[in-house]
C-alpha positions as CSV (number, residue, x, y, z in Angstrom):
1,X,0.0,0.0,0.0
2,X,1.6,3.5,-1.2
3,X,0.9,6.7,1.2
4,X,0.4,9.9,0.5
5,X,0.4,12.8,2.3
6,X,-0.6,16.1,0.8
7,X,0.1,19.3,2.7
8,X,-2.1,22.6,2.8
9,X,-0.3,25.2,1.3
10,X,-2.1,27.6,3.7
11,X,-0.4,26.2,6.7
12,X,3.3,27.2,5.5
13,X,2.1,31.0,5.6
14,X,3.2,33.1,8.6
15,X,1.9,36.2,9.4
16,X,5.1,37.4,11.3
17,X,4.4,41.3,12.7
18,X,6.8,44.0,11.8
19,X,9.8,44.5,13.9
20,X,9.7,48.5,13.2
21,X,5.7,49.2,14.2
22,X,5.7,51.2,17.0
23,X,2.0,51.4,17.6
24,X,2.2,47.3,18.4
25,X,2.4,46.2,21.8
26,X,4.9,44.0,23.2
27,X,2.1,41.9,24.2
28,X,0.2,42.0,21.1
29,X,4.0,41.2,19.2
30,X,4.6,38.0,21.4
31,X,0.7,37.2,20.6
32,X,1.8,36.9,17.2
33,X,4.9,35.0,16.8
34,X,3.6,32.8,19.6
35,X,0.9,31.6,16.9
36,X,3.5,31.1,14.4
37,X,5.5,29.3,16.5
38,X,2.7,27.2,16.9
39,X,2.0,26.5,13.4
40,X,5.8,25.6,12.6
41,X,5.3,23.3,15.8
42,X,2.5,21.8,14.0
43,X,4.0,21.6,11.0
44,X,7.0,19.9,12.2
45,X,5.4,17.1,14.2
46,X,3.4,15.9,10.9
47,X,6.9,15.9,9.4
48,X,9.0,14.0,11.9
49,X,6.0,11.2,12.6
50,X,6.0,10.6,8.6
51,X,9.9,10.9,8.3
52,X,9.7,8.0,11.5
53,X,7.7,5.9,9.6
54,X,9.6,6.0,6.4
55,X,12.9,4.9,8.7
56,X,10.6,2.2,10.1
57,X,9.6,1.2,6.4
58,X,13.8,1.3,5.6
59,X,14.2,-1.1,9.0
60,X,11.9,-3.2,8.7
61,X,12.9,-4.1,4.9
62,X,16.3,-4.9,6.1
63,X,15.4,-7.6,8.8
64,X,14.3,-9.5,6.0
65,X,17.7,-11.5,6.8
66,X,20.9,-12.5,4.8
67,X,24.5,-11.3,5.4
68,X,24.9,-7.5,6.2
69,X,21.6,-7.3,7.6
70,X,20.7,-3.8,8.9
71,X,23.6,-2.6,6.9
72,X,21.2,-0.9,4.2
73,X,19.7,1.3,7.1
74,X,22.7,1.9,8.6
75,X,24.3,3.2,4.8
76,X,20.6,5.1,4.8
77,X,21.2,6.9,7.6
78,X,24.8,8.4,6.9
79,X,23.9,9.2,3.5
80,X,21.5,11.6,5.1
81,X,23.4,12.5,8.2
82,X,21.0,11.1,10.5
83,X,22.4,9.6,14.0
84,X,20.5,6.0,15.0
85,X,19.9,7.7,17.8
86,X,17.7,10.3,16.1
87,X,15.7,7.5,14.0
88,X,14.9,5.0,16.4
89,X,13.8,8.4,18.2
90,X,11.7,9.0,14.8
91,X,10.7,5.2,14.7
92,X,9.1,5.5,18.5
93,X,7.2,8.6,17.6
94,X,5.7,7.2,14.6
95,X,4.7,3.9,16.7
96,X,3.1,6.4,19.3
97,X,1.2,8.5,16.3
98,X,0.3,5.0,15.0
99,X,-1.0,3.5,18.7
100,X,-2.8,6.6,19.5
101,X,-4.5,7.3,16.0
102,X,-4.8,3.7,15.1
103,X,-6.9,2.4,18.5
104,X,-9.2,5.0,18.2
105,X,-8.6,7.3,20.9
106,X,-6.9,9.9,18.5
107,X,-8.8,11.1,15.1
108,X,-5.9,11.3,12.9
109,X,-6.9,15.3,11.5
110,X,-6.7,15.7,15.4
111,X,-2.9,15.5,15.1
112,X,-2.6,19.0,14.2
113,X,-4.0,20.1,17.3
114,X,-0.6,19.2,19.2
115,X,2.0,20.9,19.3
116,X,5.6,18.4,18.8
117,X,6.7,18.4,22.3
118,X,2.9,17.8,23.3
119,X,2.2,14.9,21.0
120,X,5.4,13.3,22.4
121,X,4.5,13.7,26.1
122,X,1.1,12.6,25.4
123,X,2.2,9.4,23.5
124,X,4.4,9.0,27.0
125,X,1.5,9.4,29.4
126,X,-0.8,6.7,31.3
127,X,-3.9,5.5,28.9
128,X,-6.4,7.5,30.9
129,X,-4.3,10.4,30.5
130,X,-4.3,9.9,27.0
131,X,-8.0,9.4,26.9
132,X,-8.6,12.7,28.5
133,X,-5.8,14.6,26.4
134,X,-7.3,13.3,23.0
135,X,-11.0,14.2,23.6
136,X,-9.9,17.1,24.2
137,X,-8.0,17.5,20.6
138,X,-10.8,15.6,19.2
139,X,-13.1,18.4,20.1
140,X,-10.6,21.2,18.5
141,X,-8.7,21.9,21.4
142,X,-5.4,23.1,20.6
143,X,-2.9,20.9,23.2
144,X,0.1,22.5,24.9
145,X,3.4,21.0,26.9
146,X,2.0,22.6,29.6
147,X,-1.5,21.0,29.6
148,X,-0.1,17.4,29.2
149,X,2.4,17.7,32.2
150,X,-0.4,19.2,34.6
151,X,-2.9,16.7,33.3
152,X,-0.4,14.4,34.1
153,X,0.6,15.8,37.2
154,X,-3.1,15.9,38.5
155,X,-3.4,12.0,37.5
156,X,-0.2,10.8,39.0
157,X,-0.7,12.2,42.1
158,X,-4.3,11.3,42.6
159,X,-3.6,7.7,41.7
160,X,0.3,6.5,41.9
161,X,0.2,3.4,44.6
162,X,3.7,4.5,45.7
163,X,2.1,6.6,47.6
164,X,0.1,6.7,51.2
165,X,-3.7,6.9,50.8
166,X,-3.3,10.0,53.0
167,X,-1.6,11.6,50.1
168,X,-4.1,10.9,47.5
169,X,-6.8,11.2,49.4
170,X,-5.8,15.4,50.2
171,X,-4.7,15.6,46.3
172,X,-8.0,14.1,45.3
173,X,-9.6,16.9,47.8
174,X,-7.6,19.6,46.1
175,X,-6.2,20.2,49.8
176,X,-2.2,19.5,48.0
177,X,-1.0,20.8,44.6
178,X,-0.4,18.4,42.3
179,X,2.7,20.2,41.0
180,X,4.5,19.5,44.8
181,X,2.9,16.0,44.7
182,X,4.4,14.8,41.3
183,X,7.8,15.1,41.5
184,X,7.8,13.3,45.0
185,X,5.9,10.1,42.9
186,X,9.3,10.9,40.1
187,X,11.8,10.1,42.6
188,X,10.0,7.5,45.3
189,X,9.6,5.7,41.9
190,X,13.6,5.8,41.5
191,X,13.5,3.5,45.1
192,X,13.8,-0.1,46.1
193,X,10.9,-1.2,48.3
194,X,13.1,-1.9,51.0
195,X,13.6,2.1,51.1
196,X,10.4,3.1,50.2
197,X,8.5,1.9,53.7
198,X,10.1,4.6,56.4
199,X,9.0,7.4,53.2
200,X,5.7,6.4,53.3
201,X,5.7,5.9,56.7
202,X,6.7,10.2,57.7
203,X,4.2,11.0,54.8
204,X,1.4,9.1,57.0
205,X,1.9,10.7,59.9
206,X,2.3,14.9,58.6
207,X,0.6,14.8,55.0
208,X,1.4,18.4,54.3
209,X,3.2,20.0,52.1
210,X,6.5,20.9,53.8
211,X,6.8,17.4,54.8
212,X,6.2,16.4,51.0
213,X,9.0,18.7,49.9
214,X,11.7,17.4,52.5
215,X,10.7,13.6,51.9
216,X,10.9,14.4,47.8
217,X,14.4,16.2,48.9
218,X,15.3,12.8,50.8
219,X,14.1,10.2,48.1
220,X,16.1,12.2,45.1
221,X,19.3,12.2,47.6
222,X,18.9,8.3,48.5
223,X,18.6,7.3,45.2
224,X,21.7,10.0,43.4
225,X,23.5,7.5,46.2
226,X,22.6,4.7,45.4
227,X,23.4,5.3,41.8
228,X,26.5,6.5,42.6
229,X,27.5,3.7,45.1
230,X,26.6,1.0,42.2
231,X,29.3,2.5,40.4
232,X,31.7,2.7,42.9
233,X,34.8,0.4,42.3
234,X,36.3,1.2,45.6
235,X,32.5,0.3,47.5
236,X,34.0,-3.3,45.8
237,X,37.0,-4.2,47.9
238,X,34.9,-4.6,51.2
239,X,31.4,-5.9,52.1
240,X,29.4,-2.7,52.9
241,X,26.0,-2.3,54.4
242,X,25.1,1.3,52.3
243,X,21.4,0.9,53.7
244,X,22.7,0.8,56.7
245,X,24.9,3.8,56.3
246,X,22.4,6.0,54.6
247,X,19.6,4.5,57.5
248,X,22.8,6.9,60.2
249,X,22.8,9.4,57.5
250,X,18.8,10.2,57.5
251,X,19.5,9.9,61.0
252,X,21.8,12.7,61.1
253,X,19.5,14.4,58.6
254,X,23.3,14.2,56.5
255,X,21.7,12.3,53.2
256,X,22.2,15.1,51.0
257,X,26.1,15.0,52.3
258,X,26.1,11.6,51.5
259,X,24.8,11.7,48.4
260,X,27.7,14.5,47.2
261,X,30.1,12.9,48.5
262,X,29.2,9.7,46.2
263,X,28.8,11.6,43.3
264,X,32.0,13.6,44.1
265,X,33.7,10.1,44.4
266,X,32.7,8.7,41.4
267,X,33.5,11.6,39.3
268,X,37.4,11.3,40.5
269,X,36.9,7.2,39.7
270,X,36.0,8.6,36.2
271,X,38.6,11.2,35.9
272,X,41.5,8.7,37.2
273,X,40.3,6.1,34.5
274,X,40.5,8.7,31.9
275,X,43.7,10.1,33.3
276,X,45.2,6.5,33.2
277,X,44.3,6.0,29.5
278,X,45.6,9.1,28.7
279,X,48.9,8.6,30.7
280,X,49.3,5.1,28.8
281,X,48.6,6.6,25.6
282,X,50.7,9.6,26.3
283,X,53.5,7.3,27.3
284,X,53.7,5.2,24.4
285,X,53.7,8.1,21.7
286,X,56.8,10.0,23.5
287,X,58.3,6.9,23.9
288,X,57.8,6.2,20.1
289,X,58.9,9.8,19.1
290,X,61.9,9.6,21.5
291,X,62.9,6.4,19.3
292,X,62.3,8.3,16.0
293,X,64.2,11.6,17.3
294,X,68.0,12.0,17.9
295,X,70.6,14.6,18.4
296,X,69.8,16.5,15.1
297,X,66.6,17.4,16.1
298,X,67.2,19.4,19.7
299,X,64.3,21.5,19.8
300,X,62.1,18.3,19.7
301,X,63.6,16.8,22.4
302,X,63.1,19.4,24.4
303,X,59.6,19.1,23.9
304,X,60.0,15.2,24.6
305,X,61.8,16.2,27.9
306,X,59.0,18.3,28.8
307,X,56.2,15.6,28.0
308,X,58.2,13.2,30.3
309,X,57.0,15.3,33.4
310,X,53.7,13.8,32.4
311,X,54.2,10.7,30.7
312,X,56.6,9.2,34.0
313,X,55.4,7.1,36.8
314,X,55.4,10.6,39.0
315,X,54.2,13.5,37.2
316,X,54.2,17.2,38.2
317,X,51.0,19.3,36.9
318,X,50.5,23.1,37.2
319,X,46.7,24.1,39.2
320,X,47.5,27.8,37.4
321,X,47.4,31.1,38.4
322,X,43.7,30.7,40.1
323,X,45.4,27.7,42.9
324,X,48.3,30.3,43.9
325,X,50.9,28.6,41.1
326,X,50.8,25.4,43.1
327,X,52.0,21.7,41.6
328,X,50.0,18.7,42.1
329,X,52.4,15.5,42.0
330,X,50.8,12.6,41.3
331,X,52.4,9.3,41.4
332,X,50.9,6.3,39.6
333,X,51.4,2.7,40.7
334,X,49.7,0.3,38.9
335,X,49.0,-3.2,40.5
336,X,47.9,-6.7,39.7
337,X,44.2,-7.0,39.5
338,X,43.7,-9.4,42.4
339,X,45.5,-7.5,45.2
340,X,43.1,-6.0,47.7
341,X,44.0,-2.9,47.6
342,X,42.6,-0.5,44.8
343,X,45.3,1.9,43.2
344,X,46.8,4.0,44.3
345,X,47.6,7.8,43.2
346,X,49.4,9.8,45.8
């Protein structure tokens, strides 16, 4: 089956006001290009849900099989520049325009009625959110970001079972804002069960919305630590009870140190892996260009000497101007992977 897709001239025509009237409002000015805006918006979204399914048409020919499979879409997409990241993004919202259109719940001229961002977040939602959201663009509503995420917002908190019927109970009552209520469902959501009780438990007892805050403060800091623990390689080289520890931590109302401190550690794990790579790497090639060099070529090898200072097993490394002119020497030791104790750089 061939499809066709025919566009209304009309809708590529902007009525942009002019920059040099002075008798038009600021307000009336924004008025304008915020309606043009919307239109491009429009435009665009009917233009990256067909360009997703042609990619899906490309993809799906080449899992027909034989040697090279895939290779055909691959070769598609550099010949247009297009990252697979981008398609398969393409891909998913053509399945959403397709799932949303196609069982009923979204007239298919309704899709104008979106704007890009909007469509997306709505393909994203829970069904009854997309129920509600495309009755509404059924009926000639024009749908916004902002209506989907509040929408959104209203249902999650009214309904999540992570948490206490306390919560949803007041939120149902219009007695808490939704907008305080959602994010705390975003990160309690991020949890293990076995963390999620004692949460629950301090929302029971003071259902308000300064409690909602801290708890929704402690949740996002629990789990950036647990993240950041998982990672970890030197949380590897003992047994550690980290629920334990961030059990004291709550205790000492200290999560939010704990929590930097994770993330601060892993980022130097990062850096010192990526310093070690480069240190290898930087080792080899002035070892290689030493080799290649000799006395005829003295200006290089003072260059060479002066890559050696960061190439050696100690190296010496300028902080600048901003640390007082101070050196940091760093010395490297590598070891053999099964010793206990994890590398060292001193």
């Amino acid at each position: 089956m061939t499809s066709t897709i025919s566009l209304d001239p009309s809708l590529l025509h902007l009525d942009l006001p002019d920059p040099e009237k002075d008798d038009l409002s600021n307000i009336e000015f924004l008025d304008q290009l915020e309606k043009a805006w919307a239109v491009c918006d429009r435009f665009d979204l009917q233009t990256e849900i067909w360009r997703g399914r042609i990619l899906r048409v490309v993809r799906d020919r080449e899992k027909r099989g034989g040697e090279g499979r895939g290779a055909g879409f691959l070769l598609w997409l550099r010949e247009r520049e297009i990252s697979k990241t981008r398609a398969y993004g393409l891909i998913q919202l053509a399945d959403s325009a397709d799932d949303l259109v196609g069982e009923g719940v979204l007239e298919e001229a309704s899709v104008n009625n979106f704007s890009r961002r909007a469509f997306i977040e709505t393909a994203q939602a829970a069904p009854e959110v997309q129920q509600m959201i495309s009755e509404a663009a059924n009926e000639g509503q024009e749908i916004t970001r902002k209506q989907v995420r509040q929408l959104t917002d209203e249902f999650t908190s009214a309904t999540s079972p992570l948490l206490p019927e306390e919560i949803r109970e007041r939120t149902q009552s219009n007695l808490l804002p939704p907008r305080i209520v959602a994010p705390l469902v975003k990160e309690l959501a991020k949890l293990p069960e076995a963390q999620l009780e004692d949460l629950r438990k301090t929302l029971r007892e003071e259902p308000e919305i300064d409690c909602i805050k801290d708890v929704t403060s402690t949740a996002r800091w629990i789990s950036k630590s647990l993240d950041a623990s998982l990672a970890l390689r030197a949380f590897q080289v003992m047994d550690l009870n980290l629920e334990k520890a961030m059990e004291e931590a709550k205790r000492l109302d200290a999560m939010g140190l704990l929590a930097d401190a994770c993330s601060q550690a892993q980022a130097i794990e990062s850096s010192v892996l990526k310093l070690h790579t480069a240190w290898r790497r930087l080792g080899g090639l002035q070892e290689r260009l030493w080799l290649e060099s000799g006395t005829s070529t003295p200006y290089l090898r003072d260059v060479l000497n002066i890559l050696q200072t960061l190439s050696g097993a100690t190296m010496r490394v300028s902080l600048g101007e901003l640390s007082g002119g101070k050196k940091l020497r760093l010395q490297i030791v590598e070891e053999a992977a099964d010793q206990l104790e994890p590398p060292i750089l001193g």
